[in-house]
Backbone as CSV, one residue per row, in Angstrom:
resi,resn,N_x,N_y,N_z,CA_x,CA_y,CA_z,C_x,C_y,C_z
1,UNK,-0.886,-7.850,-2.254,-1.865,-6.892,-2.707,-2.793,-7.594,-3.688
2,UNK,-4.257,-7.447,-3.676,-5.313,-7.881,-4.434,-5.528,-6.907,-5.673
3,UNK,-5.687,-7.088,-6.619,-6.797,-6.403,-7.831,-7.578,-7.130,-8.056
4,UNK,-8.732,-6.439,-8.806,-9.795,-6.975,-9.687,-9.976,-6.296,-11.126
5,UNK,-9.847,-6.921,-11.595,-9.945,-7.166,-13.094,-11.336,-7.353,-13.554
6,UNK,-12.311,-6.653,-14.087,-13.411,-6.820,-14.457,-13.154,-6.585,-16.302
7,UNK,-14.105,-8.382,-16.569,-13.878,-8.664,-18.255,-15.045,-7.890,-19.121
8,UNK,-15.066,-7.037,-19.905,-15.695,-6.141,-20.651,-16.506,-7.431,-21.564
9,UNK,-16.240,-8.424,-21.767,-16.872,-9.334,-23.014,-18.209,-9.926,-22.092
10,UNK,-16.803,-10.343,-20.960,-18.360,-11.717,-20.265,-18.738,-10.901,-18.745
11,UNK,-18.197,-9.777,-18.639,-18.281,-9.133,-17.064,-17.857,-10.174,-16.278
12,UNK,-16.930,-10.691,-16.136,-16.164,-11.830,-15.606,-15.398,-10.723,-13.679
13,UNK,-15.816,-11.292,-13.263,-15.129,-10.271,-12.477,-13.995,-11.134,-11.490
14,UNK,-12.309,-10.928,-12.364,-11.131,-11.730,-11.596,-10.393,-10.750,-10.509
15,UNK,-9.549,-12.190,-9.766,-9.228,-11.160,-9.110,-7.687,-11.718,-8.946
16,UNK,-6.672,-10.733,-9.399,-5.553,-10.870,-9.225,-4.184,-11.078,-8.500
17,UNK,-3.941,-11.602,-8.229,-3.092,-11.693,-6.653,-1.754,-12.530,-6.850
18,UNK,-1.390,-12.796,-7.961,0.055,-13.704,-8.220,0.537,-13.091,-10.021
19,UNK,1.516,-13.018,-9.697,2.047,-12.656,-10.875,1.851,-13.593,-12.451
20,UNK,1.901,-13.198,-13.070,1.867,-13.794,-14.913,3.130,-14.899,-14.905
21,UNK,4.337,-14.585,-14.708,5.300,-14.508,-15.119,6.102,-15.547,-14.581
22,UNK,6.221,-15.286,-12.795,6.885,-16.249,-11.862,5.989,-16.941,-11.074
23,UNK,4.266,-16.268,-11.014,3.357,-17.292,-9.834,3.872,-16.728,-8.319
24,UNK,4.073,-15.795,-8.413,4.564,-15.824,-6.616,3.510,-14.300,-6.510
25,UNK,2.864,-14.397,-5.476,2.046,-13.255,-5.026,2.925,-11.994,-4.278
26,UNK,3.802,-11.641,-4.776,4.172,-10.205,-4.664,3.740,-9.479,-5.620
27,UNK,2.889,-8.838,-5.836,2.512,-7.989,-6.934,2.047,-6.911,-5.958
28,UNK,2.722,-5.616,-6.552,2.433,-4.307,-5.851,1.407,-3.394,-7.279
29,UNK,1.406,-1.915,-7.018,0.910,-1.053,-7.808,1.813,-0.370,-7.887
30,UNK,2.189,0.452,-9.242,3.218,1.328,-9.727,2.256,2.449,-9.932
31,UNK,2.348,3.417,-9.239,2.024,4.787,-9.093,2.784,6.021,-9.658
32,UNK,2.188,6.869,-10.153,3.079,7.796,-11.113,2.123,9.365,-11.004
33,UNK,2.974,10.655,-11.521,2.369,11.827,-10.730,1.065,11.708,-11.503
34,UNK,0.550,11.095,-12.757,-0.842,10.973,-13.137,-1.941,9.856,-12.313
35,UNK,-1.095,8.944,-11.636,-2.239,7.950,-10.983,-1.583,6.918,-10.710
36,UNK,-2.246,5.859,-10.999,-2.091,4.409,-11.296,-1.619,4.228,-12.696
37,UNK,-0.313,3.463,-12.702,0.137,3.265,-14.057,0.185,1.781,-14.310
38,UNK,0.342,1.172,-13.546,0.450,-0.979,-13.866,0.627,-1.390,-12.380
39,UNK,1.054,-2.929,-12.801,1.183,-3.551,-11.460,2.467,-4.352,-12.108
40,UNK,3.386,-4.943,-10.590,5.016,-4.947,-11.180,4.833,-5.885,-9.772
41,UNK,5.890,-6.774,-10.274,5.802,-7.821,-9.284,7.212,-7.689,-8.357
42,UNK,7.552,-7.706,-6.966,8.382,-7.647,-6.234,9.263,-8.860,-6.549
43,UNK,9.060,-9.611,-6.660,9.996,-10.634,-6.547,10.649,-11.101,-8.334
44,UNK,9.928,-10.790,-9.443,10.908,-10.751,-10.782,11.102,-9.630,-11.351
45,UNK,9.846,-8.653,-10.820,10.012,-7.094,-11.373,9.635,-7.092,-12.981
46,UNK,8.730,-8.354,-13.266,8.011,-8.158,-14.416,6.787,-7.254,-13.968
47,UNK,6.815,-6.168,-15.317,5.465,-5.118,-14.991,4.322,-5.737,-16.285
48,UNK,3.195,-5.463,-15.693,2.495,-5.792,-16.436,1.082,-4.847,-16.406
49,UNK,0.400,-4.486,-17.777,-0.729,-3.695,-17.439,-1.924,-4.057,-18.091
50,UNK,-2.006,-5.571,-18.781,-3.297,-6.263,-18.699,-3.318,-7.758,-17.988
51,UNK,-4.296,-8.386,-18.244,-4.197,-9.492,-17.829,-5.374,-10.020,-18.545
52,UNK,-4.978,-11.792,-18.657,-6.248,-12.769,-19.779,-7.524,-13.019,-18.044
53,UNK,-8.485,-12.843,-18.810,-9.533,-13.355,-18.010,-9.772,-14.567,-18.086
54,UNK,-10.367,-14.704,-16.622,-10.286,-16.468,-16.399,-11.477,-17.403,-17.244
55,UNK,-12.785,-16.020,-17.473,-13.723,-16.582,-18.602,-13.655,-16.906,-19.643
56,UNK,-13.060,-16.021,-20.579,-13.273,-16.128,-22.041,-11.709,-15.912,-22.447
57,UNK,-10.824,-15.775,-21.830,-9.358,-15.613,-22.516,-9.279,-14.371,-22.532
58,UNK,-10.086,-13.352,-22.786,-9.880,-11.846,-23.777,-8.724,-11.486,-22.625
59,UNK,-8.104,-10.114,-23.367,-7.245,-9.139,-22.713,-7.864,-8.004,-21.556
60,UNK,-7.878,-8.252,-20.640,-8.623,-7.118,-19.299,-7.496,-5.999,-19.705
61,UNK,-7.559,-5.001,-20.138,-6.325,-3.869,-19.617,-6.798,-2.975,-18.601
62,UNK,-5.504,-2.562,-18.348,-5.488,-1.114,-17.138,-6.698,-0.778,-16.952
63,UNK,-7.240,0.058,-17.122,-8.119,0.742,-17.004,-9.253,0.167,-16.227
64,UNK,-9.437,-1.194,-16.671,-10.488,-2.191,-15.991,-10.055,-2.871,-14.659
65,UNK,-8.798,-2.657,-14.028,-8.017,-3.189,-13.234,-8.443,-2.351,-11.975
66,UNK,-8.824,-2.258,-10.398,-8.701,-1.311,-9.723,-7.992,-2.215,-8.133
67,UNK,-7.844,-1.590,-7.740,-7.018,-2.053,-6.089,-8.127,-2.482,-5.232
68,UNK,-7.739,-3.836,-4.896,-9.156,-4.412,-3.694,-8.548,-4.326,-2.686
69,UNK,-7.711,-4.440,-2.241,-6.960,-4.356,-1.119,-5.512,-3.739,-0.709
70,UNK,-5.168,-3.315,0.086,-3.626,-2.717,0.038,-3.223,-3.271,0.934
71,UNK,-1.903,-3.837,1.481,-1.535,-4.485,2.572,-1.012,-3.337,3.610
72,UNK,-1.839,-3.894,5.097,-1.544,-3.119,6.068,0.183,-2.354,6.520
73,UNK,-0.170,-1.022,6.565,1.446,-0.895,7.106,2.285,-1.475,7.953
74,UNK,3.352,-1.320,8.004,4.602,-2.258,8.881,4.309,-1.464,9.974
75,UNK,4.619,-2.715,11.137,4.757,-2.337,12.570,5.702,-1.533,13.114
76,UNK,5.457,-1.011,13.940,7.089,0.124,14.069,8.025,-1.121,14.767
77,UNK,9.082,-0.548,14.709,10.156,-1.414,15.286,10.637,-1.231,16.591
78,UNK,11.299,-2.014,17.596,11.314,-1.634,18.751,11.770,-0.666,18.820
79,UNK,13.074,-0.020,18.177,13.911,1.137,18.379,12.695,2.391,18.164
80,UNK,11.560,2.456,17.307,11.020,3.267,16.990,9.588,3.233,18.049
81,UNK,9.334,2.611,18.425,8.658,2.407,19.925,9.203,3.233,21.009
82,UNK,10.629,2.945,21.301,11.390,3.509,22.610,11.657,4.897,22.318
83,UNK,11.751,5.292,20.997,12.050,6.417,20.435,10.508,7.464,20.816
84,UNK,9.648,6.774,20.124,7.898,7.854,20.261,7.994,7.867,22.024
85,UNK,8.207,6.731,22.499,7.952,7.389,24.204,8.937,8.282,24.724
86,UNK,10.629,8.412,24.146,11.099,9.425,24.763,10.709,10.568,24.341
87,UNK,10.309,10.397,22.896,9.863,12.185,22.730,8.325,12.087,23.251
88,UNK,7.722,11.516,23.530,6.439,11.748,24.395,6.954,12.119,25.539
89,UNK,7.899,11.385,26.820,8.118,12.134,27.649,9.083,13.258,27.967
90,UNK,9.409,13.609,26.869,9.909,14.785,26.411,9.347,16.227,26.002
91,UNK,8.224,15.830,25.435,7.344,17.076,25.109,6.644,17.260,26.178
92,UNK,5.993,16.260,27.096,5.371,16.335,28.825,6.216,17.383,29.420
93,UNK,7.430,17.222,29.340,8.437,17.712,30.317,8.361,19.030,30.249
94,UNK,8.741,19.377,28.697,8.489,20.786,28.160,7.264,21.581,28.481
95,UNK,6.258,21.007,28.516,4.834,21.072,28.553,4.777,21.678,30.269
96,UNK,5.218,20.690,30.983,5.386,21.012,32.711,6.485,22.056,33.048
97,UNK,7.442,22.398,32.082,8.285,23.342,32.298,7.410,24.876,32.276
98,UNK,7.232,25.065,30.826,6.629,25.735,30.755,5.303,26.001,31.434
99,UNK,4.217,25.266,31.968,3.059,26.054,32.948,3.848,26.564,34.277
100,UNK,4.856,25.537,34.646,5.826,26.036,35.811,6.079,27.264,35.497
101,UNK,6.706,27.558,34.948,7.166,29.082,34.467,6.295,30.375,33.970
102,UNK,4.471,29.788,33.372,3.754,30.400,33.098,3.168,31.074,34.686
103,UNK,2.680,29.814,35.100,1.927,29.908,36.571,2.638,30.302,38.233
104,UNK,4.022,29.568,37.974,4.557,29.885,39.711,5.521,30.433,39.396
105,UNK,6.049,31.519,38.413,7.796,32.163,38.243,7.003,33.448,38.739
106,UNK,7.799,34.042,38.941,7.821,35.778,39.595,8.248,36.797,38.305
């Protein structure tokens, strides 16, 4: 996942993508029932809610931070593939039962 960090001193505009702490680019967003609360890294689970800009050093916090990118959802899995087509040809079936029964029953 990407952020950008825009610097209030020099309008520096960074962009975030590896953690403070360990350097490894798992960094997600921590979401809470008010919004966006920080960003927390998957792989040490250090949270963090500013960051130094790459211009001038200063402190970027939260607020100046927003989401550039979100990583695409996971692919379904085969089991969940074979699964959507039986209930697809499952609801067909139902579907053909019923006009059968609407249109040619007595």
């Amino acid at each position: 996942m990407k952020f950008k960090a825009t610097c209030k001193t020099c309008e520096t505009a960074n962009t975030v993508i590896a953690c403070p702490n360990c350097s490894q680019q798992k960094i997600k967003d921590v979401t809470k029932e008010t919004g966006f609360a920080g960003i927390q890294c998957s792989n040490c689970f250090h949270s963090f809610s500013s960051v130094k800009c790459g211009g001038c050093q200063s402190t970027i916090y939260l607020k100046d931070i927003g989401v550039i990118e979100k990583p695409p959802p996971p692919k379904p899995t085969p089991l969940e593939t074979v699964l959507l087509v039986w209930l697809g040809f499952f609801v067909m079936l139902a579907f053909a039962f019923l006009f059968f029964k609407a249109f040619f029953s007595s």
